[in-house]
C-alpha positions as CSV (number, residue, x, y, z in Angstrom):
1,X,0.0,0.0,0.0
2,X,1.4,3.4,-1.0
3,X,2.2,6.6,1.5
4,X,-1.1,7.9,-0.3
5,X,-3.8,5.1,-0.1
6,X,-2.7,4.8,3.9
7,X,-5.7,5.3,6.1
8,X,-5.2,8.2,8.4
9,X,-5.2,8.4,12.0
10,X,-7.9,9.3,14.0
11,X,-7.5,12.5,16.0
12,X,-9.6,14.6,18.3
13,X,-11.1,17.5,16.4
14,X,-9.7,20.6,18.3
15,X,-13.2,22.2,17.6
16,X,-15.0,23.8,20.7
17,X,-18.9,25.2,20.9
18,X,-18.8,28.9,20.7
19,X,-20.0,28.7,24.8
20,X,-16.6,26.4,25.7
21,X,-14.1,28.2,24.2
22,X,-13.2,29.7,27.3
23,X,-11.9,26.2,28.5
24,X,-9.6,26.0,26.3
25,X,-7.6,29.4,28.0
26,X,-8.6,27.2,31.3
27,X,-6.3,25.1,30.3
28,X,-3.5,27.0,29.3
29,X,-3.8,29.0,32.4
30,X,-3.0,25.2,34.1
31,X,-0.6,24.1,32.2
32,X,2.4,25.8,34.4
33,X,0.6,24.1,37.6
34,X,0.7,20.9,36.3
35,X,4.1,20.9,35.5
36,X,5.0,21.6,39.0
37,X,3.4,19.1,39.8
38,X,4.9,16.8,37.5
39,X,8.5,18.3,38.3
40,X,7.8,18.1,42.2
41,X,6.9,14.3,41.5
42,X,10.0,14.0,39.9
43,X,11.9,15.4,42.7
44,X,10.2,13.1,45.3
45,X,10.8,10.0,43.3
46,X,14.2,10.9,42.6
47,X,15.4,11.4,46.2
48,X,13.4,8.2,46.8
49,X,15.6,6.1,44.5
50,X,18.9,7.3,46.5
51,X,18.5,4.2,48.5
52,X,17.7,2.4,45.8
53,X,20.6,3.2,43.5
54,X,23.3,2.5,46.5
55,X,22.1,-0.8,46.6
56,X,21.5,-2.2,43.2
57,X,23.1,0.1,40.8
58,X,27.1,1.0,42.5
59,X,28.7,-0.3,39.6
60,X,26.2,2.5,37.6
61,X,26.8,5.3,40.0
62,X,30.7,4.7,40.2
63,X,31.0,5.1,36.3
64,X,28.7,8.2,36.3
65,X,30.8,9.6,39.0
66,X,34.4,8.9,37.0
67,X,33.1,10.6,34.4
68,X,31.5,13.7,36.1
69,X,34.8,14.2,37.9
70,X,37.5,13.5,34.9
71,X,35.3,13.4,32.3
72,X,36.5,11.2,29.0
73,X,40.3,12.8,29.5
74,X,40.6,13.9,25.8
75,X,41.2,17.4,27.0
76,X,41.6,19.6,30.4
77,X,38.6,21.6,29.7
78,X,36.6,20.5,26.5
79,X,36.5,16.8,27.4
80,X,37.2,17.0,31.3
81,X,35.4,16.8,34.1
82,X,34.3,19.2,36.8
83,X,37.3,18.8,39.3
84,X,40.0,20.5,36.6
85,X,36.9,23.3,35.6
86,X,36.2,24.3,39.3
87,X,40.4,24.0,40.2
88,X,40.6,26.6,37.1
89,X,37.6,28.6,38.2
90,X,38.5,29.0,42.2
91,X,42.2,30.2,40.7
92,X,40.6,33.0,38.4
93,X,38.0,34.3,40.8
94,X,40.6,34.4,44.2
95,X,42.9,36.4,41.8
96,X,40.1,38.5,40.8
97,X,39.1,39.5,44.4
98,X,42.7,40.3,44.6
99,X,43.2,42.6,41.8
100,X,39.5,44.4,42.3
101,X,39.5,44.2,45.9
102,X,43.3,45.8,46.7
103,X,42.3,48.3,44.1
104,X,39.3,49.1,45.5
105,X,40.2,49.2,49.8
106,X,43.8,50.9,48.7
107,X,42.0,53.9,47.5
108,X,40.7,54.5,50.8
109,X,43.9,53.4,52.6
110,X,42.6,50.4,53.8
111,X,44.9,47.6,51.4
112,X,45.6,45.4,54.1
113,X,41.7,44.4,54.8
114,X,41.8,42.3,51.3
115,X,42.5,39.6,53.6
116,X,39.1,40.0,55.4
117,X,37.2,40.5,51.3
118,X,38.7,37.1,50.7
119,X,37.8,35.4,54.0
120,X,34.1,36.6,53.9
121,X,33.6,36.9,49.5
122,X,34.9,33.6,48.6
123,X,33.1,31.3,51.0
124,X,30.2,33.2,51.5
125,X,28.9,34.6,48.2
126,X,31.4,34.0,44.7
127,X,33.1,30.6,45.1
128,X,29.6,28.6,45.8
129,X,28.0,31.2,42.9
130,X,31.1,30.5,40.5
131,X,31.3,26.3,41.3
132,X,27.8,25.9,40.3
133,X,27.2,27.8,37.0
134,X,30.9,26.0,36.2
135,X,29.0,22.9,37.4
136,X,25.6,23.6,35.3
137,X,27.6,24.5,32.4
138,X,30.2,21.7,32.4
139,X,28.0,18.9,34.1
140,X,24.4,19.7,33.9
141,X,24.1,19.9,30.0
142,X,25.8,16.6,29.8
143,X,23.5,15.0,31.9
144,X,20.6,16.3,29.8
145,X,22.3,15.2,26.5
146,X,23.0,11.7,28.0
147,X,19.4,11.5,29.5
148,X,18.1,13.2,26.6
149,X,19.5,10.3,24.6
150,X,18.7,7.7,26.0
151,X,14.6,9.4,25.5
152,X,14.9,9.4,22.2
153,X,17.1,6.2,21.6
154,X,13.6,4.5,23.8
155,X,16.6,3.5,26.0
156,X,14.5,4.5,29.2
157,X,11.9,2.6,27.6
158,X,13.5,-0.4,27.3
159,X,14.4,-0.1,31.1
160,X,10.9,-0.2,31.8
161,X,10.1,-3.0,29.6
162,X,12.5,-4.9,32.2
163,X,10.5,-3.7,34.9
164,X,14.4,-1.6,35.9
165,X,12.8,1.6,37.8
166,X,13.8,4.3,35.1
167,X,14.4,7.0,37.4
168,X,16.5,5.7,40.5
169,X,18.5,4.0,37.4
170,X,18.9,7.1,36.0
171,X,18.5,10.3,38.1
172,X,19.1,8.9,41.7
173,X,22.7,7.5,40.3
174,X,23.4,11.2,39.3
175,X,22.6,12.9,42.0
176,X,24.7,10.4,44.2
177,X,27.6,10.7,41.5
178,X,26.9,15.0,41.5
179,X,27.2,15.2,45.0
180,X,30.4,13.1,45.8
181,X,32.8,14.7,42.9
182,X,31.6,18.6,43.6
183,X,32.0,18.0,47.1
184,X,36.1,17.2,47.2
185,X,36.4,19.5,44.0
186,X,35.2,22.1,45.5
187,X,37.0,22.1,48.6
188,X,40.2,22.2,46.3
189,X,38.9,25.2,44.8
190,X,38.1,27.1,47.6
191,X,41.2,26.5,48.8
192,X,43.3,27.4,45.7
193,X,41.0,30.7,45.1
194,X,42.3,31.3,48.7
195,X,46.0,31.1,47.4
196,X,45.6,32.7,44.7
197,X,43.8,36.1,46.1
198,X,47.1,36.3,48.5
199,X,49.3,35.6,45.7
200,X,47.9,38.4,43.9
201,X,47.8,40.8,46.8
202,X,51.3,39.9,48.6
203,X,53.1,39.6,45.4
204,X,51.9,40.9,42.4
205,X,50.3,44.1,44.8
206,X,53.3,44.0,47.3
207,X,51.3,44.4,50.1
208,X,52.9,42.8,53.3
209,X,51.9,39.5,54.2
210,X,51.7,39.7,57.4
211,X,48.9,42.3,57.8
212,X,46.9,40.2,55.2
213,X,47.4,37.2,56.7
214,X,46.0,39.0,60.1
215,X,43.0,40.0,58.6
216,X,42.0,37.0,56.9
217,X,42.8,35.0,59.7
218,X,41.1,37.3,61.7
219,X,37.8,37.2,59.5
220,X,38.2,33.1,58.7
221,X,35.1,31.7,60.5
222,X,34.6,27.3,60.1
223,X,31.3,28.1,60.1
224,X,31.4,30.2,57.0
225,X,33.5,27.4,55.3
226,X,30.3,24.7,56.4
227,X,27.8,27.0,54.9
228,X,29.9,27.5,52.0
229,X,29.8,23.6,51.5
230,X,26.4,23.5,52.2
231,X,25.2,25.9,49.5
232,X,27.4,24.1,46.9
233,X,25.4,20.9,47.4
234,X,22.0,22.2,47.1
235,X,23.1,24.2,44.4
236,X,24.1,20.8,42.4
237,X,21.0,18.9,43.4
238,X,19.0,22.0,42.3
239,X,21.4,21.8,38.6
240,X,21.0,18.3,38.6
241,X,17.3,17.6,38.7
242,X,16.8,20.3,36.2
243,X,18.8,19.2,33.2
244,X,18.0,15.8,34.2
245,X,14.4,16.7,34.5
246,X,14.3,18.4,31.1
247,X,16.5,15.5,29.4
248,X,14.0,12.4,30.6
249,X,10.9,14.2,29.3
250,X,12.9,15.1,25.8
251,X,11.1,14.4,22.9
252,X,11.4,15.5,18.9
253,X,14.6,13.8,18.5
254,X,18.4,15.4,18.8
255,X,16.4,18.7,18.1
256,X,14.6,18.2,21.0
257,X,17.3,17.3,23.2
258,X,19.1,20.5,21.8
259,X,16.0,22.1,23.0
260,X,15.7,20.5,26.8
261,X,19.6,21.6,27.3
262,X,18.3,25.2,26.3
263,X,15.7,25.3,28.8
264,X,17.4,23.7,32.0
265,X,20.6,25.9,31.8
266,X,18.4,29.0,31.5
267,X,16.1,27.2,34.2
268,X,19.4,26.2,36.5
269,X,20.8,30.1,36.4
270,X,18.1,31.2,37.5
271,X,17.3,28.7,40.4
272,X,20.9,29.3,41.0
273,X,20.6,33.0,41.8
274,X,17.4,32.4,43.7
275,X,18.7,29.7,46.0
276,X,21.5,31.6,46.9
277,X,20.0,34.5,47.8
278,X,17.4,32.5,50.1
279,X,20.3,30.4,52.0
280,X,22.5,33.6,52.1
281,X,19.2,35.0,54.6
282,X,19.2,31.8,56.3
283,X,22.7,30.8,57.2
284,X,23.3,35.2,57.4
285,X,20.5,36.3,58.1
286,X,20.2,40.5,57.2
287,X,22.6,41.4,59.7
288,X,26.4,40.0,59.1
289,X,28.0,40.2,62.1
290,X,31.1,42.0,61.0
291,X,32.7,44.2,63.1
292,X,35.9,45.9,62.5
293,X,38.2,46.2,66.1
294,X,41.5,47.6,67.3
């Protein structure tokens, strides 16, 4: 039978009585409801799987998390991972607060208190900030193209057909894997965007050492350094269930995964900047307790 002697496909006429047409903006005006509802689900089931995923799939989650870390090792940045992206990232930005800072508190005579900038910038507000959009930009649209993939390839599909639970399979194995190589990463970063900021300001600045090292020592509270660790792994959860969110409901082929990675890193900035700004009034609160003294 040719293309043109086919019978066609029954399909719901899209016509409405002149007295129902207002349902049809009803539903619009639910649509964004329902797919908070359907993301929320999502979330629920996802976390729900972490148990799950520990127990049957390890071998899964160890691979995902080599990957996420290293990546394929063709190439530092292009084809590696997120530990060599946020090491690269912490240097840039503690050498920034260096240059801007110094500049900036030596107009007013006060050079020296760069040490505090650093001690209360990086951990608080730019390294977490700077660690995740590296993180969303490196790691989360890879996660959507691979779950993306596997959509369109019927992959997840076929992991159904097994009766394999798709999701802890493959979204609890990624957060698992997220969360363990930002966490170490991370901590190298801070620390090297820590160097680097009194690198810039003791050497390339000559300002003494000594009175930096006072006042970041002085302004260097653990607690900061916990919170600082904190944010960074709700941030990645936050990344990761987006672009892997918007990669298991792809559809429309590698256009559509093209698509899904367009929406969750616009989707994961913005949840990025809103997060932080909520557990920057929690863990802070308004008032930040710095005081300057003798």
């Amino acid at each position: 039978m040719s293309a043109a002697q086919k019978t066609p496909v029954a399909a719901p006429s899209p016509y409405l009585p002149r007295g129902l047409r207002w349902t049809r903006h009803a539903r619009r005006a639910w649509d964004p409801i329902e797919s908070l509802g359907l993301y929320l689900h999502f979330v629920v089931v996802s976390f729900r799987g972490i148990g799950h995923a520990l127990r049957r799939n390890r071998r899964q989650t160890v691979a995902i998390f080599t990957d996420l870390t290293w990546g394929n090792g063709r190439a530092v940045i292009v084809g590696g991972g997120v530990a060599p992206v946020l090491a690269i990232l912490g240097i840039v930005a503690g050498a920034m607060v260096g240059l801007v800072g110094f500049s900036a508190l030596d107009m007013l005579g006060m050079g020296p208190l760069t040490g505090a900038m650093s001690a209360l910038a990086n951990p608080r507000e730019l390294a977490p900030l700077i660690a995740a959009i590296g993180f969303a930009a490196q790691a989360g649209c890879r996660i959507t193209a691979e779950v993306g993939a596997m959509r369109i390839s019927e992959e997840i599909d076929a992991l159904e057909a097994q009766a394999i639970d798709s999701i802890p399979y493959v979204v609890s194995t990624r957060l698992i894997a997220a969360v363990g190589a930002v966490v170490p990463s991370y901590l190298i970063a801070l620390a090297l965007g820590f160097a680097a900021t009194g690198v810039t300001v003791t050497v390339v600045q000559g300002q003494g050492s000594g009175a930096y090292d006072h006042y970041f020592h002085m302004f260097t509270e653990p607690v900061d350094l916990i919170y600082s660790l904190i944010k960074v792994v709700v941030f990645v959860l936050v990344v990761t269930l987006v672009h892997a969110y918007q990669g298991y409901h792809a559809s429309g082929g590698p256009e559509g995964v093209g698509i899904a990675s367009g929406r969750a890193i616009r989707a994961s900035l913005v949840l990025i900047v809103t997060t932080d700004m909520v557990l920057t009034l929690v863990m802070w609160g308004l008032d930040a307790t710095i005081s300057f003294s003798g």
